[in-house]
Structure formats: structure tokens, C-alpha cells
PALUMBA-258551 format. One line per 5 residues: their letters; for each residue y negated, z negated, x of N, C-alpha, C, CB. Coordinates in nm, 2 decimals, padded with zeros to 4 digits, m for minus. Glycine has a CB too. Layout:
BEGIN
a) Y Z X Y Z X Y Z X Y Z X; ...
END
This chain:
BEGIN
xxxxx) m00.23 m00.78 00.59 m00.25 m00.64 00.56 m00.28 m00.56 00.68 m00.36 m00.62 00.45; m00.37 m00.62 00.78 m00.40 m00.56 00.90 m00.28 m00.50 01.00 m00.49 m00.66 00.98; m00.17 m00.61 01.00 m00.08 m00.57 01.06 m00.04 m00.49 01.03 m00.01 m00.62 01.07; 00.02 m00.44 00.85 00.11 m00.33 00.78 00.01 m00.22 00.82 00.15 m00.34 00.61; m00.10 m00.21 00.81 m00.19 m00.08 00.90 m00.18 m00.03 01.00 m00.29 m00.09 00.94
xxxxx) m00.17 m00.16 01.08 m00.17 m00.10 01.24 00.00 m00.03 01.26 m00.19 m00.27 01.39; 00.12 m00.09 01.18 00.20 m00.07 01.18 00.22 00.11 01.17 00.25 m00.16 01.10; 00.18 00.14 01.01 00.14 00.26 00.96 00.11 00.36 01.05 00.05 00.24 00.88; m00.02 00.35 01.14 m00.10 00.43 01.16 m00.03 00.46 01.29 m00.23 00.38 01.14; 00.07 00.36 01.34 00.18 00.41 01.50 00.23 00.54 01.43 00.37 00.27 01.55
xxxxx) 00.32 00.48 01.34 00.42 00.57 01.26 00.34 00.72 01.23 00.47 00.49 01.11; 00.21 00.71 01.18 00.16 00.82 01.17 00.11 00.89 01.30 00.08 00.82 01.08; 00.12 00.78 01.40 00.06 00.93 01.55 m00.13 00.94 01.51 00.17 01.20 01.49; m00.15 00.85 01.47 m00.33 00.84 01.43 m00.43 00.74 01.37 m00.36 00.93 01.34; m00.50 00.71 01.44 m00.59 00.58 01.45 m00.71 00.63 01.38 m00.64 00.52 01.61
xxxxx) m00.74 00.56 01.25 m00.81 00.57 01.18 m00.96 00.51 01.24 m00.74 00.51 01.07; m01.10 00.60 01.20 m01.18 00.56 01.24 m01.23 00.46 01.16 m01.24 00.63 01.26; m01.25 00.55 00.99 m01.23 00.43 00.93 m01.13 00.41 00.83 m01.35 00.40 00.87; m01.11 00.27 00.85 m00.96 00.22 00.79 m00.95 00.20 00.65 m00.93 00.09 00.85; m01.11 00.19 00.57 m01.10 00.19 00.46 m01.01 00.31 00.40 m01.22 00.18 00.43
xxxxx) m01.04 00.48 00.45 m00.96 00.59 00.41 m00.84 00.57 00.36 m00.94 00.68 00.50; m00.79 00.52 00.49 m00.62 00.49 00.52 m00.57 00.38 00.37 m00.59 00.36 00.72; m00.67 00.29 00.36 m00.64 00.15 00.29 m00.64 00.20 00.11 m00.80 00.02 00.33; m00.75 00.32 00.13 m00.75 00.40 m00.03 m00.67 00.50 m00.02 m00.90 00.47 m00.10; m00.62 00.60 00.08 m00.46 00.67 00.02 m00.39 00.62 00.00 m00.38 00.74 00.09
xxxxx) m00.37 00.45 00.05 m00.23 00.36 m00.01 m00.21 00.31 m00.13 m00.19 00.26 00.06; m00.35 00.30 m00.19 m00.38 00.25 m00.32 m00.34 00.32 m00.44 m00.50 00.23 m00.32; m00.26 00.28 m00.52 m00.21 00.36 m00.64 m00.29 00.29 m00.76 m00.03 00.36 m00.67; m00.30 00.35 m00.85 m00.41 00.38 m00.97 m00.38 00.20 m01.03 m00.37 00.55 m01.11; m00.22 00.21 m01.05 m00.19 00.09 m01.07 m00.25 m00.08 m01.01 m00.08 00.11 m01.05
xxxxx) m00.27 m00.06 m00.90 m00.32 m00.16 m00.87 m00.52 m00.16 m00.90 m00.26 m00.16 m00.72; m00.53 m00.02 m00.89 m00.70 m00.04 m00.89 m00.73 00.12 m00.98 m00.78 m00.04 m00.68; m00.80 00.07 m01.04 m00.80 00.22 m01.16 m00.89 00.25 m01.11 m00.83 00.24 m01.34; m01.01 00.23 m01.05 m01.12 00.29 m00.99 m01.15 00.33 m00.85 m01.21 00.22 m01.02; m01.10 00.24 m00.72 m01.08 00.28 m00.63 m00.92 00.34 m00.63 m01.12 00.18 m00.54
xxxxx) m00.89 00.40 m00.58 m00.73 00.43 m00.59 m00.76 00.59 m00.52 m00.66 00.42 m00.78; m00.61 00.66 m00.48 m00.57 00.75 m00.41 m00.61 00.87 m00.49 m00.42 00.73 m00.37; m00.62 00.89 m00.61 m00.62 01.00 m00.65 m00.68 01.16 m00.58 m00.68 00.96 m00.74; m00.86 01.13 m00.57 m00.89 01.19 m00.55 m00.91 01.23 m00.38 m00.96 01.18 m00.62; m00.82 01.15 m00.31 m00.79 01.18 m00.19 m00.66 01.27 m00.20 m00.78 01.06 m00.12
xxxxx) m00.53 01.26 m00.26 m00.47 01.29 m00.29 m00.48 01.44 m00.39 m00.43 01.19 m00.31; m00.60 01.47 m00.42 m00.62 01.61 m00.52 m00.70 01.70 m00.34 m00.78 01.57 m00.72; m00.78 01.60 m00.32 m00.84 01.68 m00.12 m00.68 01.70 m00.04 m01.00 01.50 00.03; m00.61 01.62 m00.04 m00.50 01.66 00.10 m00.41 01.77 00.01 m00.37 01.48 00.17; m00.40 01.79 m00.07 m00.31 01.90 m00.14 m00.33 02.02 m00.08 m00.33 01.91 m00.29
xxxxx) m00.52 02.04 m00.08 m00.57 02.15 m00.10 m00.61 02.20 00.09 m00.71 02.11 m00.21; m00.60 02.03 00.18 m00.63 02.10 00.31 m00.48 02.13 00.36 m00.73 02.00 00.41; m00.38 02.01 00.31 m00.26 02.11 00.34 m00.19 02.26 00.32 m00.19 02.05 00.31; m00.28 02.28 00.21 m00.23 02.42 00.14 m00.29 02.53 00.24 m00.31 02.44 m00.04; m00.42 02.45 00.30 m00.46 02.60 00.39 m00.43 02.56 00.51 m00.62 02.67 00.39
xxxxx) m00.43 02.50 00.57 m00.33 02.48 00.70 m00.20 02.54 00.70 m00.30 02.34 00.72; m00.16 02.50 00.62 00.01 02.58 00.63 m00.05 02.76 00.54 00.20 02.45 00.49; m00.11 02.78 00.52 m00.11 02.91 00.48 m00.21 02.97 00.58 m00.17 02.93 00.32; m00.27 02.93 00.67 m00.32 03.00 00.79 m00.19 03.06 00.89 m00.42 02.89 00.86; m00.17 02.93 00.90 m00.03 02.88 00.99 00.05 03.00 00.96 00.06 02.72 00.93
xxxxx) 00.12 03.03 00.84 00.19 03.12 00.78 00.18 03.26 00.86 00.16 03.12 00.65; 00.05 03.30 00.84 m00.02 03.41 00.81 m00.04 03.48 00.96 m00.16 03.38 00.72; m00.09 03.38 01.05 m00.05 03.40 01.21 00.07 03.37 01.26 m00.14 03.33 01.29; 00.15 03.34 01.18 00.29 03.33 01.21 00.39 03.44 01.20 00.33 03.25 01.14; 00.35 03.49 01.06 00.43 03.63 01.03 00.35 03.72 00.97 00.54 03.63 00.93
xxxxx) 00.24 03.79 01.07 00.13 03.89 01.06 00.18 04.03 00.97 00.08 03.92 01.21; 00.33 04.05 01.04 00.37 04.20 00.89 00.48 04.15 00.78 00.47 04.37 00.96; 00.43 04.01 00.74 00.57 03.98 00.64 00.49 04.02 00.52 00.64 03.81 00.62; 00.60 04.04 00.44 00.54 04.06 00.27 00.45 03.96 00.20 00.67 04.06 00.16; 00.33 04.02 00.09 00.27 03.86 00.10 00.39 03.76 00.01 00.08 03.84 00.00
xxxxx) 00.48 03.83 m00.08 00.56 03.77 m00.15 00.67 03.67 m00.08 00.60 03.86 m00.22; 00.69 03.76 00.01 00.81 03.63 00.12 00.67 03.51 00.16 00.91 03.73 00.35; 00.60 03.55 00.24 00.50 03.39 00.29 00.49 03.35 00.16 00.32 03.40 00.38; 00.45 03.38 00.04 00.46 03.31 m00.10 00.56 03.17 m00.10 00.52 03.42 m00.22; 00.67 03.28 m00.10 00.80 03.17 m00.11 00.80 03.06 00.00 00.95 03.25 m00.08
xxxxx) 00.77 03.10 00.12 00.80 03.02 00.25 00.65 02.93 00.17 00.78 03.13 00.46; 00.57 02.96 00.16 00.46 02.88 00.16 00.45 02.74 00.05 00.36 02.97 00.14; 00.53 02.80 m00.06 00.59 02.68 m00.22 00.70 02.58 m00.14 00.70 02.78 m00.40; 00.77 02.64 m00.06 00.87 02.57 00.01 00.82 02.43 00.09 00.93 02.68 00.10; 00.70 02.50 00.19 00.64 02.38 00.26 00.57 02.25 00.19 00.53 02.45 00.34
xxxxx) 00.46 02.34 00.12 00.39 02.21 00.06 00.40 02.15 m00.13 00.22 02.25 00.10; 00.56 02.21 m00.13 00.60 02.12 m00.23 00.63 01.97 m00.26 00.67 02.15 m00.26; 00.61 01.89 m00.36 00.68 01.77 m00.38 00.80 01.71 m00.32 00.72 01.79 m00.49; 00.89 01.84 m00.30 01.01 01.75 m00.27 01.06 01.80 m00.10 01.16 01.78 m00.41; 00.92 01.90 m00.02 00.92 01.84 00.12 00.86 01.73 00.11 00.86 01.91 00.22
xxxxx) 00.74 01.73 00.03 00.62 01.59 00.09 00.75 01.46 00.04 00.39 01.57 m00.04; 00.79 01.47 m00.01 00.85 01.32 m00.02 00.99 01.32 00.06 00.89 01.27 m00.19; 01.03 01.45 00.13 01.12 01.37 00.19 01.04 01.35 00.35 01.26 01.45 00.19; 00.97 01.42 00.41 00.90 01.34 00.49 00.83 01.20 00.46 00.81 01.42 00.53; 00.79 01.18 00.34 00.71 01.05 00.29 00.84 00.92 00.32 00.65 01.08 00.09
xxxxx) 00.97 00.96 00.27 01.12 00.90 00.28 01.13 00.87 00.43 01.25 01.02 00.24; 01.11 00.99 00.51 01.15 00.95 00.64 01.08 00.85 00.73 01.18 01.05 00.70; 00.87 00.85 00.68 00.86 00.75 00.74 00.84 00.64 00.67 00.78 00.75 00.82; 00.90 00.63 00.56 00.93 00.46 00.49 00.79 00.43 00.42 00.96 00.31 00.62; 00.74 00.54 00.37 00.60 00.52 00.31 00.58 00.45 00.21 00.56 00.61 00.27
xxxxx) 00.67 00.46 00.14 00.67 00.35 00.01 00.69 00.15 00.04 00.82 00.40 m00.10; 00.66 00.15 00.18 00.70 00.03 00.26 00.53 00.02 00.22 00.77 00.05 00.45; 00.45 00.08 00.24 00.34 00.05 00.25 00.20 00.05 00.19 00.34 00.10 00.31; 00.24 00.14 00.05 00.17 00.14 m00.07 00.15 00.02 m00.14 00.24 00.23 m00.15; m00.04 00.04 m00.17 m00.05 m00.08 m00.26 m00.04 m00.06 m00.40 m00.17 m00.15 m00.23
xxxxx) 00.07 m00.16 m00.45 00.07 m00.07 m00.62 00.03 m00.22 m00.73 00.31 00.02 m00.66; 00.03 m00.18 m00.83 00.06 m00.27 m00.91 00.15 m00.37 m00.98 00.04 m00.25 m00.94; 00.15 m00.50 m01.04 00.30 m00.53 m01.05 00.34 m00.47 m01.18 00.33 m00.68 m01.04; 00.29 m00.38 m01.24 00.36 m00.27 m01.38 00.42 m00.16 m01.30 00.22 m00.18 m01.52; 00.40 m00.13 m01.18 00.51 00.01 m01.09 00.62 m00.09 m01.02 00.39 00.12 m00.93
xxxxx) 00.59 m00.19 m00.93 00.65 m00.24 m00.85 00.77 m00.26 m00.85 00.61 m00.30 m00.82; 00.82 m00.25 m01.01 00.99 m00.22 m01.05 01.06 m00.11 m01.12 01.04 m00.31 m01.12; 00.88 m00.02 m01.07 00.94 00.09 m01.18 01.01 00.26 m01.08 00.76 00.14 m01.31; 01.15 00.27 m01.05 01.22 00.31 m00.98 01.18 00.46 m00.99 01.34 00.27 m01.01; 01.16 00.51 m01.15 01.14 00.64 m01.17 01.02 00.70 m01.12 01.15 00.65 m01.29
xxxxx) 00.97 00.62 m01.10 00.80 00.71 m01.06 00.74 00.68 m00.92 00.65 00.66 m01.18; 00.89 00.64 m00.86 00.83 00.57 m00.68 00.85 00.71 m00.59 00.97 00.39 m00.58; 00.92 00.80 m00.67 00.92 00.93 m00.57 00.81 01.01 m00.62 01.06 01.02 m00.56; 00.76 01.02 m00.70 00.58 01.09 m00.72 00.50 01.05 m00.65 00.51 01.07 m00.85; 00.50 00.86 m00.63 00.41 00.78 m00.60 00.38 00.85 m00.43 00.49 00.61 m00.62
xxxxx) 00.52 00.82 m00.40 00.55 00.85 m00.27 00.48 01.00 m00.20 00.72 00.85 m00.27; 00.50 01.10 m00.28 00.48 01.22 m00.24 00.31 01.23 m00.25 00.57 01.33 m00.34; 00.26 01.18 m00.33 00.18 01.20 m00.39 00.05 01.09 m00.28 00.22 01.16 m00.55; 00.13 00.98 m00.26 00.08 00.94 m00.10 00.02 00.98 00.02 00.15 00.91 m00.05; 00.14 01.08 00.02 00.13 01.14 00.18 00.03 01.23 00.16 00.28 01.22 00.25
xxxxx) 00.00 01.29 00.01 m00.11 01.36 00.04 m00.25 01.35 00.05 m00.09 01.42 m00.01; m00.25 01.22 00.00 m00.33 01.14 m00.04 m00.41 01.09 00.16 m00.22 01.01 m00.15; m00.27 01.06 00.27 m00.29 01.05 00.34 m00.38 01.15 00.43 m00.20 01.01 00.36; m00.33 01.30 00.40 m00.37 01.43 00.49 m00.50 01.43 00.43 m00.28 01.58 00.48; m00.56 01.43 00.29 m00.67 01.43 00.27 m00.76 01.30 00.34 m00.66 01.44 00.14
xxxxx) m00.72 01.16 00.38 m00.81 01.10 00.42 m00.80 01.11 00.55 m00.82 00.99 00.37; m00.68 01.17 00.65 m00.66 01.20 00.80 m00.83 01.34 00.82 m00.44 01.30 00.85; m00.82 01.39 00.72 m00.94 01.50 00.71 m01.03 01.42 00.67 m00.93 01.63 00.60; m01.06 01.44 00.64 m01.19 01.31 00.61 m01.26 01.22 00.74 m01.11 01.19 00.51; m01.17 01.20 00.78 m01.16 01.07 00.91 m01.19 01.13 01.08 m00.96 00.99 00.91
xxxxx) m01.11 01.23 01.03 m01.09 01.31 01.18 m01.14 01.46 01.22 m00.95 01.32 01.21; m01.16 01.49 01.07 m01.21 01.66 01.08 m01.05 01.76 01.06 m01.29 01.69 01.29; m01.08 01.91 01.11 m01.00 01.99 01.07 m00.81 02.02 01.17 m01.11 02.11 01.06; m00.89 01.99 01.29 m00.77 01.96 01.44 m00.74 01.83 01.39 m00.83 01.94 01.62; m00.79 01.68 01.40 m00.71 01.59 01.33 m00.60 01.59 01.25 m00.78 01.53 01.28
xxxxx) m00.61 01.72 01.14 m00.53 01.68 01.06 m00.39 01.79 01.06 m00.62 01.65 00.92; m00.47 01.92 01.10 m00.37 02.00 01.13 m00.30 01.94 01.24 m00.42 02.14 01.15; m00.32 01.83 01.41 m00.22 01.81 01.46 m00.10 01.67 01.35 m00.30 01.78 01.63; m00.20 01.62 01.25 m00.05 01.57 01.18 00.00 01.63 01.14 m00.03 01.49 01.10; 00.00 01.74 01.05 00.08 01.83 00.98 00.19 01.94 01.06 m00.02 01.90 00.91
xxxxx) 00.17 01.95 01.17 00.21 02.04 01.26 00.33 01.93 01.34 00.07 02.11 01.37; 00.29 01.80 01.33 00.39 01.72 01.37 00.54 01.69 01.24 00.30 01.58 01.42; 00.51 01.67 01.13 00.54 01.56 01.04 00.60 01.71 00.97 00.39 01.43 00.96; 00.53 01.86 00.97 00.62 01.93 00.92 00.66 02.04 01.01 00.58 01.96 00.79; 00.74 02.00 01.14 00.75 02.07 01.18 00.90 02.15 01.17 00.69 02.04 01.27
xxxxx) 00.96 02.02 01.16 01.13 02.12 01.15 01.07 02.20 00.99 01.34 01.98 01.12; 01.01 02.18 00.91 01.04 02.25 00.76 00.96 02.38 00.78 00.99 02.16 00.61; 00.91 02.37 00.90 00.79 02.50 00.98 00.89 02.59 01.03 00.66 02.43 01.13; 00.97 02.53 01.12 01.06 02.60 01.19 01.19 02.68 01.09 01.12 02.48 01.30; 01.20 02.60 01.00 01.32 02.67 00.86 01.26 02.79 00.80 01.35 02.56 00.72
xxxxx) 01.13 02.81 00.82 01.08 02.86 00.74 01.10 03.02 00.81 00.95 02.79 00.70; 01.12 03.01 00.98 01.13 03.15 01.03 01.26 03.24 00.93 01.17 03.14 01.21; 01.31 03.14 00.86 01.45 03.23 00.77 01.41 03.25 00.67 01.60 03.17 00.74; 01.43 03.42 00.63 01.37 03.43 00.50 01.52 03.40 00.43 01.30 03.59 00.46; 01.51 03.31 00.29 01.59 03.34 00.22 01.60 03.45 00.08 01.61 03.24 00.19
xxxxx) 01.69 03.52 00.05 01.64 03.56 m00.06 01.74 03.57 m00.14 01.57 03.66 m00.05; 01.75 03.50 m00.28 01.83 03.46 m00.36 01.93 03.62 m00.41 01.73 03.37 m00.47; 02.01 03.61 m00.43 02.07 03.71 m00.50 02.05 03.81 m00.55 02.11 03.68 m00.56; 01.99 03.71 m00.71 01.96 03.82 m00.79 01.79 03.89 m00.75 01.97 03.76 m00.96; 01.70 03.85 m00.66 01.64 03.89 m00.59 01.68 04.04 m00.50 01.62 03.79 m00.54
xxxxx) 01.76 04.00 m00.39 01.88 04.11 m00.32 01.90 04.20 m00.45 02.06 04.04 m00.26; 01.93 04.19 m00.52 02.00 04.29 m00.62 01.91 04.39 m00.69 02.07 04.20 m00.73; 01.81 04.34 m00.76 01.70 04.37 m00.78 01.63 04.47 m00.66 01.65 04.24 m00.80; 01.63 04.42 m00.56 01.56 04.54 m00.48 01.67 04.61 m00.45 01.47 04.52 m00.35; 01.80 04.59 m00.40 01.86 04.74 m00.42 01.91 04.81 m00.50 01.93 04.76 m00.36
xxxxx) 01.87 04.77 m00.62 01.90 04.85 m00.76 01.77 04.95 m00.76 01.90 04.74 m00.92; 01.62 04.92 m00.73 01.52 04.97 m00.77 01.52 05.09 m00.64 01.39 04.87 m00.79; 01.57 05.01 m00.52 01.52 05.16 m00.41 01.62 05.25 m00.44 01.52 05.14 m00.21; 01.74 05.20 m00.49 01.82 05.32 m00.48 01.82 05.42 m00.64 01.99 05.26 m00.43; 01.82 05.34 m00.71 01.83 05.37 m00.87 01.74 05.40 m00.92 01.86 05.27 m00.95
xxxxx) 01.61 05.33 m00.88 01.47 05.32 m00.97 01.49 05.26 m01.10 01.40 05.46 m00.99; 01.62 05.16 m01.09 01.64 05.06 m01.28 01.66 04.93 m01.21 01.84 05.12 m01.42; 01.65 04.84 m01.30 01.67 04.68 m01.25 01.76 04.72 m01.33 01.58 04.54 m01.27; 01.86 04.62 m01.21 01.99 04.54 m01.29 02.04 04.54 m01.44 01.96 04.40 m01.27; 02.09 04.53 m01.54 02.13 04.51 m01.68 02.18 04.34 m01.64 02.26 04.65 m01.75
xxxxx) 02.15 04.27 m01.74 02.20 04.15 m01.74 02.23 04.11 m01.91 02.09 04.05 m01.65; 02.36 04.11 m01.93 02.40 04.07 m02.08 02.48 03.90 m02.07 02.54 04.22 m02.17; 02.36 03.77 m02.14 02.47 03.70 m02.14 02.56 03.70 m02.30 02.41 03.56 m02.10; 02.69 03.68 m02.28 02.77 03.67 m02.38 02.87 03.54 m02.40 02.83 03.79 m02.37; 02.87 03.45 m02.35 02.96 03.37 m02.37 02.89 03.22 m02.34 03.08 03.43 m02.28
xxxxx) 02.88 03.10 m02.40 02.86 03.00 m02.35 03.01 02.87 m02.40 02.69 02.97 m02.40; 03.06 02.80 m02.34 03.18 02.73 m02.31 03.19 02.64 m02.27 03.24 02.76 m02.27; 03.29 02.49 m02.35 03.26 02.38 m02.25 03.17 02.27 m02.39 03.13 02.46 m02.07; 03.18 02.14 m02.31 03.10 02.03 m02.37 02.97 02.04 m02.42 03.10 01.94 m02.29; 02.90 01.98 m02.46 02.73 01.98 m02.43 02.69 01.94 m02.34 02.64 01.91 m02.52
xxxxx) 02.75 01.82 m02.30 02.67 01.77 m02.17 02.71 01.87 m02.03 02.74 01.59 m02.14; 02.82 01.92 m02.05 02.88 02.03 m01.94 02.92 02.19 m01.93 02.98 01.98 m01.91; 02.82 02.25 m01.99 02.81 02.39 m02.05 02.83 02.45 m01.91 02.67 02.43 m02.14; 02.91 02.60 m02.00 02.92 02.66 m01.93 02.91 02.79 m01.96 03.01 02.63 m01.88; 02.82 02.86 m01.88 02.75 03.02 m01.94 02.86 03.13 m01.83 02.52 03.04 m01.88
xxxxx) 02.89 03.24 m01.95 02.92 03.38 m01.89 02.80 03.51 m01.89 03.06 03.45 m01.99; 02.83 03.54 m01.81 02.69 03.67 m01.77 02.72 03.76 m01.72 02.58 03.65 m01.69; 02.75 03.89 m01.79 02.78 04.04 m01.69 02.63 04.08 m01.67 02.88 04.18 m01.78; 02.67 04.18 m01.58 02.56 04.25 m01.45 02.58 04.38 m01.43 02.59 04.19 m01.29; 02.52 04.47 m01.47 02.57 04.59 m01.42 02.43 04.71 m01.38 02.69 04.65 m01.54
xxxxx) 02.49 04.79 m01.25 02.38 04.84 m01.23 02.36 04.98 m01.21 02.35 04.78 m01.14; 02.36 05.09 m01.20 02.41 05.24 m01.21 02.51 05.26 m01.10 02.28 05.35 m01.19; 02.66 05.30 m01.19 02.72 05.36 m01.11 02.83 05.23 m01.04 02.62 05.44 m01.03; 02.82 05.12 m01.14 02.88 05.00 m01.08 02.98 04.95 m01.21 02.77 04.88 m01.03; 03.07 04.88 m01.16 03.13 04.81 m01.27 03.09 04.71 m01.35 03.23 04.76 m01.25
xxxxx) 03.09 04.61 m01.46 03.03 04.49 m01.52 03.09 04.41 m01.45 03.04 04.47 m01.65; 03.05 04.30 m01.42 03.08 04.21 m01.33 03.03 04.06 m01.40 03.02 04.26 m01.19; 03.14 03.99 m01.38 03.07 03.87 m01.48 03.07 03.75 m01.40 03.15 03.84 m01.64; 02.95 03.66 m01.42 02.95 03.53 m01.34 02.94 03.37 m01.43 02.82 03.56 m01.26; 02.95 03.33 m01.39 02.95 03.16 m01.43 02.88 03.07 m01.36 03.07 03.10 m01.42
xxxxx) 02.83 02.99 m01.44 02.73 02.89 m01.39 02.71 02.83 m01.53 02.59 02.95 m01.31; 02.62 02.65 m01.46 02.63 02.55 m01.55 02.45 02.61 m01.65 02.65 02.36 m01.44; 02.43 02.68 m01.57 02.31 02.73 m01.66 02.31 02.90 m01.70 02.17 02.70 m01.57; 02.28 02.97 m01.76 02.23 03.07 m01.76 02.15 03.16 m01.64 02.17 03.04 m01.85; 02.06 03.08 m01.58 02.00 03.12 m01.44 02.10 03.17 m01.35 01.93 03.00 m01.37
xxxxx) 02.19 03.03 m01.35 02.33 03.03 m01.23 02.42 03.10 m01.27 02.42 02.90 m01.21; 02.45 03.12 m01.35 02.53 03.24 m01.42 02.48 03.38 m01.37 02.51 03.25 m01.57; 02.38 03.41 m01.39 02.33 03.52 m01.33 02.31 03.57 m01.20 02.25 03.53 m01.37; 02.27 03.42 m01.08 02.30 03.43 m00.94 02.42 03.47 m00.90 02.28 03.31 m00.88; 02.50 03.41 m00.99 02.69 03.42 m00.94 02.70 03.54 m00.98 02.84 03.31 m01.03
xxxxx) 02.68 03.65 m01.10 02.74 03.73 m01.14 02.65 03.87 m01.01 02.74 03.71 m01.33; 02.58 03.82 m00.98 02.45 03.88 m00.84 02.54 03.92 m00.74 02.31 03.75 m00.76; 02.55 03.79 m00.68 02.61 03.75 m00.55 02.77 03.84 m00.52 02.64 03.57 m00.56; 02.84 03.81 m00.70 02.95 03.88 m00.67 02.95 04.05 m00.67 03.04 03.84 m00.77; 02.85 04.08 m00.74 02.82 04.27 m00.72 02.80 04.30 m00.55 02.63 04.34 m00.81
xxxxx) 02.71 04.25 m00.52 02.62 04.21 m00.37 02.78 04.27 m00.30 02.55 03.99 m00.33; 02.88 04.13 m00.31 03.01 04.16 m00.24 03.05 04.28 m00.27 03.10 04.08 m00.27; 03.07 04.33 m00.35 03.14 04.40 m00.39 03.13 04.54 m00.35 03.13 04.36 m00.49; 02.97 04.55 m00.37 02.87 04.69 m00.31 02.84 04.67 m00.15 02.70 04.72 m00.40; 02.88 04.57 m00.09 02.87 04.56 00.03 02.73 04.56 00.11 02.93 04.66 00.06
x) 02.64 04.50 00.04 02.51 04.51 00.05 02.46 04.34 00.15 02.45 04.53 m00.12
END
């Protein structure tokens, strides 16, 4: 076990003072109901949440708070933490039980749910620079993505219906088509002074991005 530690702790860029921390973020409930990752994992959620929301905030001092919102769910969601958790082979290293150890469906929670498990005991271990220099390492390209705001369609649409119009969008769906397992939704869009415009998608949501996207084109926006 000493070895898979020392191994670990390369990969993470940080030498545990004490190693017990490291030894209980890897521990899943399964193997130990009472020592186990949890409540390390409920602490790293909460110091990653303000690290990257400091981060944010001296990052883009006149952005909307609603865009750093978005940029900010983006960073310290589930499905970044597990694909960094993916990239360094974390689930290599988790101690689980043998009722998980073949259970496929719940090794990417496990996984995500790890790494946070880890930032909470890198805090713990090292203080507040300890942990913000791992986080600044491990998420830095999804730091750097983040200088792009995206903004979805029917978002776009929405604000230039209200500055110019002062009305949101009209959205009628009318048509759904297709299998059950493979539905398919119609959705017109219309906004003052525009034509109905209708979109498709395998959901209702997507339907409505497409039927967005195509006004967007259309009004040249």
C-alpha cells in the first residue's frame, strides 16, 4: 500500500504530511462505513468552490455575476472532477469494497467524488496555498476554457428579444414524431416582427435550441 501512495502522491505534485488524510480520501464507504471519504469529500467540494470562485472573480472583475455563475458550475462540476479524476487513473487507487469492485455504474461518482475528497484532505494537510497550487494545476486547461463565454442560443435570443422588443421569445411546441425510444419534437419560435420558425430535436429542450439558433441566423444576430 505504501508504494500505491508514494506512487499517487508523484502524480498529484504533493507530499502528504500526514498520510493518514491521503489514505481516508481513498477510502470509499464500502470498504469502511465509519472511517471513509465522505466527510472529506463534503470539505473539498466546499474549498474548491471558493478557490475557483475567488479565482473567477479576480479574473473577470466586470463580468456579469450570471456569466461567472455559468463559468463557475462548469469548473467544479461532476463531470470536470471526473474527467481530471480519469486522467490521473484515480480509480487505480481507491480503496473500495468487494460489493463496488465490480460495480461499473457507480465507479464514475466514486471517482469524482474522490478527487474531492482529495482537495479537502490536500487542505487539511497543507493549508489554503497547498491546495489552491493543486487546483490551479489539475484545473488549469478547464480555467483557461473558461476565458470563453458560451452562451446557448435560446439564451442569445432571449436577450435580443428583451433589449430590442421588451417580450421574450413565443415558443409553441406542436408536434412530437418518431419511435419511443427515438422521439422526435417540433417547436416554432417567434419573436416581434419575425417569421415562425420551427426546430427539431430529440428533446423538447433541443428543439427549442435549434428552432433559436435558426432565428439567430436568420436575424443576423
Amino acid at each position: 500500500m505504501e508504494k500505491k501512495i508514494k506512487e499517487l502522491e508523484k502524480i498529484l505534485r504533493y507530499s502528504f504530511k500526514r498520510i493518514s488524510l491521503l489514505e481516508r480520501a481513498l477510502t470509499h464507504k464500502s470498504l469502511n462505513n465509519v472511517i471513509n471519504n465522505e466527510k472529506l469529500e463534503f470539505l473539498g467540494d466546499r474549498v474548491l468552490g471558493l478557490v475557483i470562485s475567488e479565482n473567477l472573480l479576480e479574473k473577470y472583475p466586470d463580468e456579469k455575476e450570471g456569466i461567472i455563475d455559468k463559468k463557475f458550475a462548469n469548473l467544479v462540476n461532476k463531470k470536470t472532477c471526473l474527467q481530471i479524476a480519469k486522467r490521473i487513473n484515480l480509480k487505480k487507487f481507491i480503496f473500495l469494497g468487494s460489493s463496488h469492485k465490480k460495480l461499473e455504474r457507480s465507479a464514475d461518482k466514486i471517482s469524482s467524488d474522490c478527487l474531492e475528497a482529495i482537495v479537502g484532505a490536500i487542505y487539511l494537510d497543507g493549508g489554503l496555498k497547498s491546495v489552491e497550487k493543486f487546483i490551479f494545476t489539475f484545473w488549469a486547461e478547464y480555467l483557461l476554457k473558461s476565458s470563453v463565454t458560451l452562451i446557448d442560443s435560446k439564451t442569445k435570443l432571449q436577450e435580443f428579444s428583451l433589449k430590442k422588443f421588451k417580450e421574450l421569445p413565443k415558443y409553441i411546441f406542436f408536434k412530437k414524431t418518431g419511435p419511443q425510444h427515438r422521439p422526435l419534437f417540433k417547436t416554432e419560435v417567434q419573436i416581434p416582427n419575425s417569421k415562425k420558425i420551427i426546430g427539431v430535436g430529440s428533446s423538447k429542450k433541443k428543439a427549442q435550441q435549434n428552432a433559436a439558433s435558426k432565428l439567430l441566423k436568420i436575424l443576423n444576430v
